[in-house]
C-alpha positions as CSV (number, residue, x, y, z in Angstrom):
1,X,-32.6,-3.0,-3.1
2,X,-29.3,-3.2,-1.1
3,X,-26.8,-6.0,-2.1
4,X,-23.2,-6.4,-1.7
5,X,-23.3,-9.1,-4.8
6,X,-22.6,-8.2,-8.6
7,X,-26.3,-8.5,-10.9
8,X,-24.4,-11.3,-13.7
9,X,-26.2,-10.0,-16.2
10,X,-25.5,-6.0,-16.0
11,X,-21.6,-7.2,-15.9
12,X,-21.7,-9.4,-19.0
13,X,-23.7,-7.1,-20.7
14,X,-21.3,-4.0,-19.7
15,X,-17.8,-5.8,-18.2
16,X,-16.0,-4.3,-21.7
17,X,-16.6,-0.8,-21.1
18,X,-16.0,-1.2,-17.4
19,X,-12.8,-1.6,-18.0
20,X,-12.3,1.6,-19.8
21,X,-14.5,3.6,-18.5
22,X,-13.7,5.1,-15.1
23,X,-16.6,3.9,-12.0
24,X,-18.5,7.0,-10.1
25,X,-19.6,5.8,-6.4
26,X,-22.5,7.7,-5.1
27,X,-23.5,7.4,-1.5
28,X,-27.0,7.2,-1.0
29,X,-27.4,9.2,2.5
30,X,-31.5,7.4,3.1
31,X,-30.6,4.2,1.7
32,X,-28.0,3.8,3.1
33,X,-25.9,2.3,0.3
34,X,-23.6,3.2,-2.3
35,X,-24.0,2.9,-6.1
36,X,-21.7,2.0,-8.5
37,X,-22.3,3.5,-11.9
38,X,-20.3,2.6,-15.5
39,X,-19.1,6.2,-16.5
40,X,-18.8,4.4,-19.8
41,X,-22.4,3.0,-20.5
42,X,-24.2,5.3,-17.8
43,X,-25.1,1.9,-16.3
44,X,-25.8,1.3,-12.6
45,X,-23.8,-1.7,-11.8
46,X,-24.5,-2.6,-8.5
47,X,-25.6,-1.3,-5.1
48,X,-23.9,-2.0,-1.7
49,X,-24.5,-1.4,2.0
50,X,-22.3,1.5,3.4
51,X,-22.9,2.0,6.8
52,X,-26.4,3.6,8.3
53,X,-26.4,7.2,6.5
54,X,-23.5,7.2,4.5
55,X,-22.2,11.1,3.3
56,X,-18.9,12.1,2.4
57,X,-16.7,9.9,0.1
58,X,-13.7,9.8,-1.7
59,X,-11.6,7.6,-3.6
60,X,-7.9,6.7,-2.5
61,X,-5.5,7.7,-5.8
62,X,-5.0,4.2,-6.7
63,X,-8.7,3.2,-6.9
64,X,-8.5,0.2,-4.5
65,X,-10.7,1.6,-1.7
66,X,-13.2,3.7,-1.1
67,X,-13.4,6.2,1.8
68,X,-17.1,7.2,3.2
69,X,-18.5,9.0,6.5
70,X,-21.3,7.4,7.9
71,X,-22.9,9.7,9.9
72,X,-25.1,7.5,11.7
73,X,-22.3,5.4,12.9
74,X,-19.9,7.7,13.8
75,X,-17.4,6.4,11.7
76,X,-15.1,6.4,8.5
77,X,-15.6,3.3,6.3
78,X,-12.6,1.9,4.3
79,X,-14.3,-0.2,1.4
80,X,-12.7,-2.7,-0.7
81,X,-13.7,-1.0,-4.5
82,X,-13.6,-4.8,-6.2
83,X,-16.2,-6.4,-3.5
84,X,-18.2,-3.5,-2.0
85,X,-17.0,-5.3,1.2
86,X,-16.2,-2.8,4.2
87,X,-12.6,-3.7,5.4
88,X,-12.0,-1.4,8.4
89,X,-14.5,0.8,10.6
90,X,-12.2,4.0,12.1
91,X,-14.8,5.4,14.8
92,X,-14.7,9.4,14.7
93,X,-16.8,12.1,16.6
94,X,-20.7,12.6,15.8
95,X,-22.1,13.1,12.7
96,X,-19.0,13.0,10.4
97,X,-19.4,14.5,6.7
98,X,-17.1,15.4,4.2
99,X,-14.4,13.1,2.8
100,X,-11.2,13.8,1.4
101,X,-8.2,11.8,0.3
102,X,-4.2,13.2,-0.3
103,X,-3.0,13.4,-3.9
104,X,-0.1,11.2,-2.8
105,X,-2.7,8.7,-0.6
106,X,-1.2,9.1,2.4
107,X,-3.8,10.7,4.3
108,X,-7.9,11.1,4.5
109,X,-9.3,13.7,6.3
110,X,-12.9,13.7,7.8
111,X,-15.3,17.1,8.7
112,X,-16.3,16.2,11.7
113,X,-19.7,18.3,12.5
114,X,-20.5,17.6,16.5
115,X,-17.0,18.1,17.4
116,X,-16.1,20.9,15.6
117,X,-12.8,19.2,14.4
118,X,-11.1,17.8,11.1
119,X,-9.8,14.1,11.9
120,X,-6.6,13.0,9.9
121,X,-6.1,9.8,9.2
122,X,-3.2,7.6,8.6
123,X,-4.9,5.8,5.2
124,X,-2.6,2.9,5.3
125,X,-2.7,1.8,8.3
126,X,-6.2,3.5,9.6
127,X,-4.7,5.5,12.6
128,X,-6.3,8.5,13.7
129,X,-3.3,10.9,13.6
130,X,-4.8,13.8,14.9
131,X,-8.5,15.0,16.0
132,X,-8.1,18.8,14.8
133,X,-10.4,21.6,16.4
134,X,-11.7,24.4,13.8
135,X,-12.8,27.2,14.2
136,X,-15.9,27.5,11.9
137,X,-19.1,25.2,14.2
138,X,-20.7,21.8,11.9
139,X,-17.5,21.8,9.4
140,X,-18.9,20.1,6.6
141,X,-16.1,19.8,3.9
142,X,-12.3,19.4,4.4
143,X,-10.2,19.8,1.1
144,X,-6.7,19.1,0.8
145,X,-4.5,21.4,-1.7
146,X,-3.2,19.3,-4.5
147,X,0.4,19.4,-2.8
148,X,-1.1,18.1,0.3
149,X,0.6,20.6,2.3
150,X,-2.7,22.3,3.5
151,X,-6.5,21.4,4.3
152,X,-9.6,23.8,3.8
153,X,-12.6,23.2,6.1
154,X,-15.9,24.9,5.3
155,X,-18.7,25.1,8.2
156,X,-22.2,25.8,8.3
157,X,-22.5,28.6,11.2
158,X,-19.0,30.5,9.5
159,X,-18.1,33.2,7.8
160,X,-14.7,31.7,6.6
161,X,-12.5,28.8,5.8
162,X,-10.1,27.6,8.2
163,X,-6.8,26.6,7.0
164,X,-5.1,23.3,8.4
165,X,-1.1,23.0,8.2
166,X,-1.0,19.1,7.8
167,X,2.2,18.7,9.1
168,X,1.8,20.6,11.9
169,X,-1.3,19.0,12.8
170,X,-3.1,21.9,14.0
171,X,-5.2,25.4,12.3
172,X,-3.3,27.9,11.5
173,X,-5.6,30.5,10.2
174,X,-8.8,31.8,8.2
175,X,-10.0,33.5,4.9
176,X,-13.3,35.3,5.5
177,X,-15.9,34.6,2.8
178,X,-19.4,35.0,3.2
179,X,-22.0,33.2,5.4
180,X,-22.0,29.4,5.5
181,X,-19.4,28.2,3.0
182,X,-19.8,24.5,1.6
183,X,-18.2,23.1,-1.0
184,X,-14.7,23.9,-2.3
185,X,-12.0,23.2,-4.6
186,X,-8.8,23.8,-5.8
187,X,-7.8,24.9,-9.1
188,X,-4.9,22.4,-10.1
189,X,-1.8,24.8,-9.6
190,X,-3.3,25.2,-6.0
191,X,-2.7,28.8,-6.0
192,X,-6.3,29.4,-5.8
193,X,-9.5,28.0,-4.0
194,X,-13.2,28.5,-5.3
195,X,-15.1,28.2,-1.6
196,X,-19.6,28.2,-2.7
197,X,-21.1,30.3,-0.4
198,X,-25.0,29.1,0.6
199,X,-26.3,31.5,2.6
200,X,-25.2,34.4,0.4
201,X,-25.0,32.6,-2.8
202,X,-22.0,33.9,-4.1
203,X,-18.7,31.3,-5.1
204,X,-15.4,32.8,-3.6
205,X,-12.4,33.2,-5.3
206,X,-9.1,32.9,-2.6
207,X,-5.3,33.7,-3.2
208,X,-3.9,31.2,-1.4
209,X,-0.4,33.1,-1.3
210,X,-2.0,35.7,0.4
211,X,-5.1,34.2,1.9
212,X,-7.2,36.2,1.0
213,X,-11.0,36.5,-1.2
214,X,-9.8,37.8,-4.6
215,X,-13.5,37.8,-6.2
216,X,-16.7,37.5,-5.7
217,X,-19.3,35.2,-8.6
218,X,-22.6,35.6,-8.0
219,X,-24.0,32.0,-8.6
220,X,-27.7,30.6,-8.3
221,X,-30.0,30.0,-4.7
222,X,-28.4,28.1,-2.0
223,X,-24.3,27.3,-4.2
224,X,-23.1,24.8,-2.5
225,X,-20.9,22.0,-4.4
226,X,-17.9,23.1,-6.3
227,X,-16.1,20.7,-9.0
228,X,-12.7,22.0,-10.5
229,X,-12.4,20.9,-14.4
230,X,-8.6,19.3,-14.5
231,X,-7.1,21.8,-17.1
232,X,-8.2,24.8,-14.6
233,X,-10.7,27.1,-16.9
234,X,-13.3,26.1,-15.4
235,X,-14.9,25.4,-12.3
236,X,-18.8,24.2,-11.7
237,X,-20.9,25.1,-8.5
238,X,-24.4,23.5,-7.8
239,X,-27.2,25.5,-7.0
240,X,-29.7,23.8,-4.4
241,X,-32.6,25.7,-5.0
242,X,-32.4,26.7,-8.2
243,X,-31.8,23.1,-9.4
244,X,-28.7,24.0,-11.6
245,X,-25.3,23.9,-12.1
246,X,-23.1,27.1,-13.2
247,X,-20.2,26.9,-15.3
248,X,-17.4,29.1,-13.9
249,X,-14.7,30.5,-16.5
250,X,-11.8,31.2,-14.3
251,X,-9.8,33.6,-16.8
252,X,-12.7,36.2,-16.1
253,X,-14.3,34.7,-13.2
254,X,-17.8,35.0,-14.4
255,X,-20.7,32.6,-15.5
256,X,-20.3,31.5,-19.0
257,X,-23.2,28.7,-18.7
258,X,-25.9,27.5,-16.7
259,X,-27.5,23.9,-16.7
260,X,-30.9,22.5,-15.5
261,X,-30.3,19.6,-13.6
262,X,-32.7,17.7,-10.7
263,X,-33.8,18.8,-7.7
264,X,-31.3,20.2,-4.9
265,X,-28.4,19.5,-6.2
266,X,-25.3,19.0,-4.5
267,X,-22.0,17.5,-4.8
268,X,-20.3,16.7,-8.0
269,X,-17.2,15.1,-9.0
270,X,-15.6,15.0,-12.7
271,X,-14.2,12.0,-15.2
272,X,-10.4,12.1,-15.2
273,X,-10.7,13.7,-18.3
274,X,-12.7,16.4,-17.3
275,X,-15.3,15.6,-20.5
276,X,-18.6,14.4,-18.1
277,X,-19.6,16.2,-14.9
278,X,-21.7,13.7,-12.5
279,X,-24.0,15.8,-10.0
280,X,-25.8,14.2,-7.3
281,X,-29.7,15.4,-7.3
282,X,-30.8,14.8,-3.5
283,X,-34.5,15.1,-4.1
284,X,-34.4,13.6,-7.6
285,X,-32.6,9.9,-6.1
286,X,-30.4,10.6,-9.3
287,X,-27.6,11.7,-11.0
288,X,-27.0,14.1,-13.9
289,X,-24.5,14.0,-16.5
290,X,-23.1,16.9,-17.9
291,X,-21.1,17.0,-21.4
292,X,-18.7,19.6,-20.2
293,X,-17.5,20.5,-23.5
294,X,-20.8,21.5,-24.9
295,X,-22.3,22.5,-21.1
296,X,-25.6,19.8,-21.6
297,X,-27.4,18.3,-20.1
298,X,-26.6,14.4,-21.3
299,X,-28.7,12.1,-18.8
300,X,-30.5,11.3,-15.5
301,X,-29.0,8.0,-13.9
302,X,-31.6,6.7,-10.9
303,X,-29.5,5.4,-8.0
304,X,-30.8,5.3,-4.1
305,X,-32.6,7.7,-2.1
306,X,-30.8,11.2,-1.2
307,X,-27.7,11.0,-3.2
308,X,-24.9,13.3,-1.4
309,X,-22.2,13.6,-3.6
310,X,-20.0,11.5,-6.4
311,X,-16.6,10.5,-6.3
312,X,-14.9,9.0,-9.3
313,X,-11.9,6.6,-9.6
């Protein structure tokens, strides 16, 4: 059920730990919704309306407002974290996906499938700074470095990742990795990139000095979202079909682990302190949580139908 009001008695029973415990916001692609789960309590606080098929989201760095791609409408929501209440509607291109916010939350940036483009975004004042053709057809993710200098976009029908100069506006080049490349992340230095292959099922390793694929993981059927722990050892890819996640160690670049979770898998984000990993199952309508430390399995949280991804304040 979709509300855009607190449930009383889940917020008196769990308002102590909320504020401790960091909130992950899942959006629910069918449902069209976002849930709002208690990273403290594993809790599902409440559920809000997001748009018609909500997708990509991200969180801006001070936790006020939520960013999210609704696909169906062609637009980028801001939404007010405190109420669930959508302040501004930023129309985009068709069928909008991926979502990601600047370290220093000045910009958003937006994969924009239909159009082939990355949109930047002014995130303070909503302005659409630039509408940024890509070469790689349907981009799905854009990723900004940690210094916010540069932007990665992964595509469905590619064999690479395009870079984006951010200040210049405009592509600059490509690092070829293997067939349809989906989720990616950086490690925190920024030096390197870990892009998840589908199509190959392989995670690539890219020197971002020299921009070019330094390894090659093999990972499970269908890799597609990539998590990066905050201390850099480790880096965690989803495997769709396989319904697991894979625990990179980036000192050798191999597997060191490998977790059951639901069914297709896909995006993930991580707790601030890197100890819980929260994948979104998006033929399970749930959410796994994964004690990093001991690389476990620690719970299934329900939340709305077709879960795309977690971001986490």
């Amino acid at each position: 059920m979709k509300t855009n009001r607190f449930i009383p008695v889940v917020l008196a029973a769990v308002c102590a730990q909320v504020l401790a415990a960091p909130l992950a916001y899942v959006p629910n692609e069918k449902s069209g919704s976002v849930s709002v789960i208690d990273t403290g309590s594993g809790v599902v606080l409440h559920e809000f309306t997001a748009g018609q098929r909500p997708r990509g989201i991200a969180v801006d760095p001070a936790g006020a407002r939520l960013y999210v791609a609704d696909a169906a409408g062609n637009a980028l929501l801001v939404i007010d974290t405190a109420s669930g209440a959508t302040e501004r509607r930023i129309p985009l291109g068709k069928s909008p996906e991926g979502v990601s916010a600047s370290a220093d939350g000045r910009y958003v940036a937006v994969a924009v499938e239909e159009s082939n483009s990355v949109a930047l975004i002014d995130a303070h004042s909503g302005q659409l700074l630039a509408d940024i053709p890509v070469k790689g057809k349907n981009p799905e993710h854009a990723e900004f470095s940690p210094d916010g200098r540069w932007l990665l976009a992964s595509a469905e029908e590619a064999e690479q990742v395009d870079v984006i100069d951010v200040a210049a506006r405009k592509q600059t080049g490509s690092v070829a990795v293997g067939l349809r490349p989906r989720g990616m992340g950086f490690t925190p230095d920024g030096r390197r990139a870990y892009i998840a292959c589908e199509l190959v099922n392989t995670v690539y390793v890219v020197d971002m000095d020299s921009r070019q694929a330094v390894a090659r993981i093999p990972a499970g059927k269908n890799a597609n979202g990539i998590a990066v722990h905050p201390d850099g050892r480790h880096v965690y890819v989803s495997n769709g079909i396989d319904g697991s996640v894979m625990v990179i160690d980036t000192a050798t670049n191999t597997i060191s682990a490998t977790i059951a979770v639901g069914k297709r898998p896909w995006n993930m984000a991580l707790t601030p302190d890197g100890a819980r990993l929260y994948v979104a199952n998006g033929r399970s309508n749930s959410v796994s949580v994964i004690d990093t430390a001991a690389a476990t399995r620690q719970a299934d949280i329900a939340v709305g139908q077709l879960p795309w991804g977690v971001a986490i304040r």
